[in-house]
N, C-alpha and C positions, 0 to 999 in steps of 0.2 A: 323858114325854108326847109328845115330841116324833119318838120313831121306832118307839115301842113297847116291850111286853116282852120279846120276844125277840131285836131286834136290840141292846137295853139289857142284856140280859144276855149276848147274845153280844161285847160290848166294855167291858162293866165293869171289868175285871180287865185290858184291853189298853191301848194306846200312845193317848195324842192323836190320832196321825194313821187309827189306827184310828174312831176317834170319828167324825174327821172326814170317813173316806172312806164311812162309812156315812150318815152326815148328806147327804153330797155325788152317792152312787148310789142314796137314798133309792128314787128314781122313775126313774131312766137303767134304762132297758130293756139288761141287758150282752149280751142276743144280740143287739143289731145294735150292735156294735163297728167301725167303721169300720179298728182298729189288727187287729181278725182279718179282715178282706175286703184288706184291702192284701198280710197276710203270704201269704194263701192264691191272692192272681193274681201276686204274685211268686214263688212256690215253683212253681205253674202255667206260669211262662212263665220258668224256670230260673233266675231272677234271684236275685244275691246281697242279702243287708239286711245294711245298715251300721248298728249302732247308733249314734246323737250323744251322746248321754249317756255321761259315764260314771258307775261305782256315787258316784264322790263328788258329780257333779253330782245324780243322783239324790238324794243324801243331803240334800243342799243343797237338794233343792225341799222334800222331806219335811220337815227342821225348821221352815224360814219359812213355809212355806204350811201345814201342817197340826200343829202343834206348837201348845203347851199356850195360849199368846196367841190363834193362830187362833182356838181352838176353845171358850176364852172368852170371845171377840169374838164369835162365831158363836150362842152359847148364847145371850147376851145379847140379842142383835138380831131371833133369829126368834120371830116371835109363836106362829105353831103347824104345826102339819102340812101342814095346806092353802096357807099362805106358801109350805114347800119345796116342793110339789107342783107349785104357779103359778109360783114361779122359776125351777125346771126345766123345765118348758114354754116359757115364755118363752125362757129359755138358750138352749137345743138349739135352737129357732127363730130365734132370733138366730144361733147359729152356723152352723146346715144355711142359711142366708142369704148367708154368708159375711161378717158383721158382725163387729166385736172390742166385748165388753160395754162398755159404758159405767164406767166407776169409781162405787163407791157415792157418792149426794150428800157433801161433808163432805173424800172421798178419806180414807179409811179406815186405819189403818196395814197391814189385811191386803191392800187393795190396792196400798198404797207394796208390799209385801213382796213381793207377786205381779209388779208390773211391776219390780223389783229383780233376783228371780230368772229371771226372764223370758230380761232384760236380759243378765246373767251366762251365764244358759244358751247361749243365741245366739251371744255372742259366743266362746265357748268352742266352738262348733262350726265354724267358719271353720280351724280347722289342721286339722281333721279332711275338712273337705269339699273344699278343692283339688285336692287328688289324684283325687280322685274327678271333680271337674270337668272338670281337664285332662285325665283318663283320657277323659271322652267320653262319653253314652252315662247318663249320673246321670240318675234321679229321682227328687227331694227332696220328703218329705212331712213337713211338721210340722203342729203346731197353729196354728190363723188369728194367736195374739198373738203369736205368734215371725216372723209375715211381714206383717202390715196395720198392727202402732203404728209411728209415727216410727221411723228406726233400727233396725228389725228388719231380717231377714235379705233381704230383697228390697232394701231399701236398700244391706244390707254390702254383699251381693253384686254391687250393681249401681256401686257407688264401687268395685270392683275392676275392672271391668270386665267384670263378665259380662253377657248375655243373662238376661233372670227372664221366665219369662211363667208364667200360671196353666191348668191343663188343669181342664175341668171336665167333667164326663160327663153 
């Protein structure tokens, strides 16, 4: 009921996090992807992309954030289709704002889990980014809750002593 019959049968038989990312791009328009406009004026203006991730960071987001707990949690709390629709609006206006969401009322375990791995992710990227830093010439694109909560990366970086400021177009 909640995404239909064919996006229900296209993840019946698939992973949690498939569930979830269907649940989660329900309504996200994927041609205006902000991660293919970044790749295509950096390959435009010759620039190399460093991925921060790596595949086990990745892996690491995938179990806690979209894994069989999320997506029980998730099942359980939305009322119906029109909920994801309006959260999603909301969302994406929240973040093209440059806001970091709010944690659900209660603070949720999926949001323990999500500012967890967050948290993890970020700071796993600092051996990766210095070099890059001291090289000169870096810039850094993540998503808003790896640079606006407490202790995100605008903070590491700037207890290292760097320079952070925000480009906005």
């Amino acid at each position: 009921a909640l995404v239909g019959p064919e996006v229900a049968a296209r993840v019946r038989d698939r992973s949690p996090a498939m569930a979830m990312a269907s649940l989660a791009l329900l309504y996200e328009d994927a041609g205006q992807s902000i991660d293919a406009e970044i790749l295509a004026r950096a390959r435009a203006a010759g620039k190399e992309l460093v991925p921060l991730d790596t595949a086990a960071d990745s892996a690491d987001a995938t179990s806690s954030l979209l894994g069989p707990d999320a997506l029980a949690e998730a099942l359980a709390t939305i009322p119906s289709r029109a909920a994801i629709r309006a959260s999603t609006a909301l969302t994406l206006g929240e973040y093209c704002a440059g806001k970091v969401p709010p944690p659900s009322a209660g603070g949720s375990a999926v949001d323990e889990r999500r500012r967890a791995s967050t948290a993890r992710r970020t700071e796993a990227w600092l051996p990766r980014l210095e070099p890059l830093l001291t090289a000169g010439g870096a810039f850094i694109a993540v998503g808003n809750a790896h640079v606006a909560e407490a202790g995100g990366l605008r903070d590491l970086l700037r207890e290292r002593g760097y320079e952070v400021s925000y480009v906005e177009e």
